[in-house]
N, C-alpha and C positions, 0 to 999 in steps of 0.2 A: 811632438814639437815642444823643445824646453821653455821658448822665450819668443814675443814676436822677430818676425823676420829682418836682421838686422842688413841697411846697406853695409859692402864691406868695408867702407871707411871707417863707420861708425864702430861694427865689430872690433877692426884692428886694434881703434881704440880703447876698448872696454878692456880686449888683453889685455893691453900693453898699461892698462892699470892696476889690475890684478896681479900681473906680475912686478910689476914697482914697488906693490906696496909688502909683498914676497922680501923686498931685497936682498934678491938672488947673489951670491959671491961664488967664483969661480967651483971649489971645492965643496959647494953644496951638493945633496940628496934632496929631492924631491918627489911629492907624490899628490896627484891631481885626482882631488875622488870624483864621482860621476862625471869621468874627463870625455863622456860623449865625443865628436870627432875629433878632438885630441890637439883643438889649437892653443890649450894654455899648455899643456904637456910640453907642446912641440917649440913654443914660445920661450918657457922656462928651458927646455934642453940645450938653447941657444946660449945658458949663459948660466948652465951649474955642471959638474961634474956627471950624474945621474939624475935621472925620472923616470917614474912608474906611472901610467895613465891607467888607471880603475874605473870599468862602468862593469853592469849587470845586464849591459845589453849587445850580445855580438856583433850583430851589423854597424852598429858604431862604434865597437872597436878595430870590426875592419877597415870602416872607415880610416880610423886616426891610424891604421899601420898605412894605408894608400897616402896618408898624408904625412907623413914622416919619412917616407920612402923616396917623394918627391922633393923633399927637402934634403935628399941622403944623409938624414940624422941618424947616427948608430948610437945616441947614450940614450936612447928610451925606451922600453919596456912595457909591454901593454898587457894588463891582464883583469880576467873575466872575476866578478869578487863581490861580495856583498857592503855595502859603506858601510852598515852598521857593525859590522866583525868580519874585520879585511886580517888577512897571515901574517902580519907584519908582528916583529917584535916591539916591547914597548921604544919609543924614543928613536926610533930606526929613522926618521928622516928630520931635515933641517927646514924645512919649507914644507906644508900640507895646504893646500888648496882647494876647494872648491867653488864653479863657476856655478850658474843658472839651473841650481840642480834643488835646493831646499826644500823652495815651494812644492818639489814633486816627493818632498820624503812625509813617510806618516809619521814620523818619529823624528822629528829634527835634532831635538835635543840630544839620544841616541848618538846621530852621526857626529855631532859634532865632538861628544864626550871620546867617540874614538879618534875623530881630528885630533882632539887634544891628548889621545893618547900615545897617539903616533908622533908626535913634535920631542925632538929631543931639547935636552936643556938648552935654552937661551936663544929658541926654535922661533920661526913665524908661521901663525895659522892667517888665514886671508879668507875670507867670506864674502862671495859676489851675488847678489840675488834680486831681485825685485823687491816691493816695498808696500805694504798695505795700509791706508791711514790710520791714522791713531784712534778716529772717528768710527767707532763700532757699524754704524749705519753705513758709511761711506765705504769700510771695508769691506762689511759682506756684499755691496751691490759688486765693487770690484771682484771679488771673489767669484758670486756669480757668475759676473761676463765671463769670466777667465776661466772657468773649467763649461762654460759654454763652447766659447772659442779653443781648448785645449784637454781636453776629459782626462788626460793625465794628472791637470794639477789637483791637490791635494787642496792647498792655502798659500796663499803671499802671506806671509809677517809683518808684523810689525818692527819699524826698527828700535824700539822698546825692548819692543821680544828680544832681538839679534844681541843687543847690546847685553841681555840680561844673562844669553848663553855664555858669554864672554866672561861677564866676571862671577855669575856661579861657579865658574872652573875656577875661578882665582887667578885670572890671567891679566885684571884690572881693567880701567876701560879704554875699552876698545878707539882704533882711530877710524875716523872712518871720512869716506869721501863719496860727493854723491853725485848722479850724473844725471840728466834728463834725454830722455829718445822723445820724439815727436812723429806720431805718423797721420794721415790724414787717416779717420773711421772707415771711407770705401778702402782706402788701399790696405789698410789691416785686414778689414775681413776678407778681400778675394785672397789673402797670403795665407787664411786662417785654416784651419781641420777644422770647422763647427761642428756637435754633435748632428748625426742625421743631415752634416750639409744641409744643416738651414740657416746661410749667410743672412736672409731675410729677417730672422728672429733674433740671430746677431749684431748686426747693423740697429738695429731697431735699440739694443740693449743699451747702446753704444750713443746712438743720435738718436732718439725717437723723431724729430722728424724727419727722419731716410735723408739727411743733409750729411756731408762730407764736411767733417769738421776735424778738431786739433785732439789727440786725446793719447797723454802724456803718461809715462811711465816712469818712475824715478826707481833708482835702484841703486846699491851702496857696495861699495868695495870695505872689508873693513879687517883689518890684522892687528896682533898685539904681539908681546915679548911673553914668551910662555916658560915657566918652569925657571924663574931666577933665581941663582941663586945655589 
């Protein structure tokens, strides 16, 4: 599971930010890395030329063909690929995206270096992810829960961090926009994979006193103009 479980409202909208700040034009190429069930892919298809949806994990790219099918989208392309050294040539797309997938790379910096390898001149890269305080204590307790609740994740960043992969490429700094999800702590953790299904030791991590309370995620959309020039 990449992200808590979003209602579909709120999802729609988190696309539909991601792809905004893409600023998709007709005649674009685009390519969604860890595009998991393949709703920015499919989102973006809506409104470029071509897209390429890239994850490392089959069943969610069956997924996103099930979901592109139903939408009878023919400009998207799904294939199986590593983010860190995806076949593409240099500069091959106008738009490179990736949603809710970071936190899950051991090597962020890695993917993103290919992000920005993949962006052709005067290209947008867009980075959607979760967010870890700036506050080193504050972060690893978040971290903690979070690979409690989810053994996939690796780390949430900082957006310090994010910003910093941004202009070591030389891409300047980055824009960025930031959203908040709110869910109540019981209803997170029954939606959760805990390690060993122990909701009880999650919950606990979450609210020590087993009280259903507010417990807030913020996470950043953020794209820049790459390669000016």
């Amino acid at each position: 599971m990449a992200s808590p479980p979003l209602q579909n409202s709120i999802a729609d909208d988190i696309v539909a930010l991601v792809v905004d700040a893409a600023k998709p034009q007709p005649e674009d190429k685009a390519i969604d890395l860890a595009c998991g069930p393949g709703t920015v892919a499919c989102a973006l298809a809506k409104r470029v030329r071509h897209v390429v949806g890239l994850d490392s994990t089959v069943p969610m790219l069956e997924q996103a063909r099930g979901f592109a099918r139903r939408q009878s989208l023919d400009n998207v392309e799904w294939r199986a690929g590593d983010v860190y050294q995806t076949p593409f040539a240099d500069g091959s797309f106008d738009i490179v995206t990736c949603r809710f997938a970071f936190h899950h790379f051991e090597k962020p910096a890695l993917a993103f270096a290919e992000m920005v390898r993949l962006v052709a001149t005067g290209g947008r890269v867009a980075v959607c992810d979760g967010l870890a305080s700036e506050e080193p204590a504050k972060a690893e307790a978040f971290n903690a829960m979070e690979r409690r609740r989810d053994p996939s994740t690796v780390e949430f960043r900082t957006l310090t961090y994010l910003r910093r992969l941004f202009e070591a490429a030389g891409l300047g700094e980055a824009k960025v926009q930031r959203f908040d999800v709110s869910y109540l702590a019981s209803d997170l953790v029954a939606r959760s994979f805990p390690v060993n299904d122990d909701r009880a030791g999650l919950l606990a991590m979450i609210s020590p006193p087993y009280r259903a309370i507010r417990w807030t995620s913020a996470r950043t959309g953020m794209r820049a103009i790459s390669r000016l020039g």
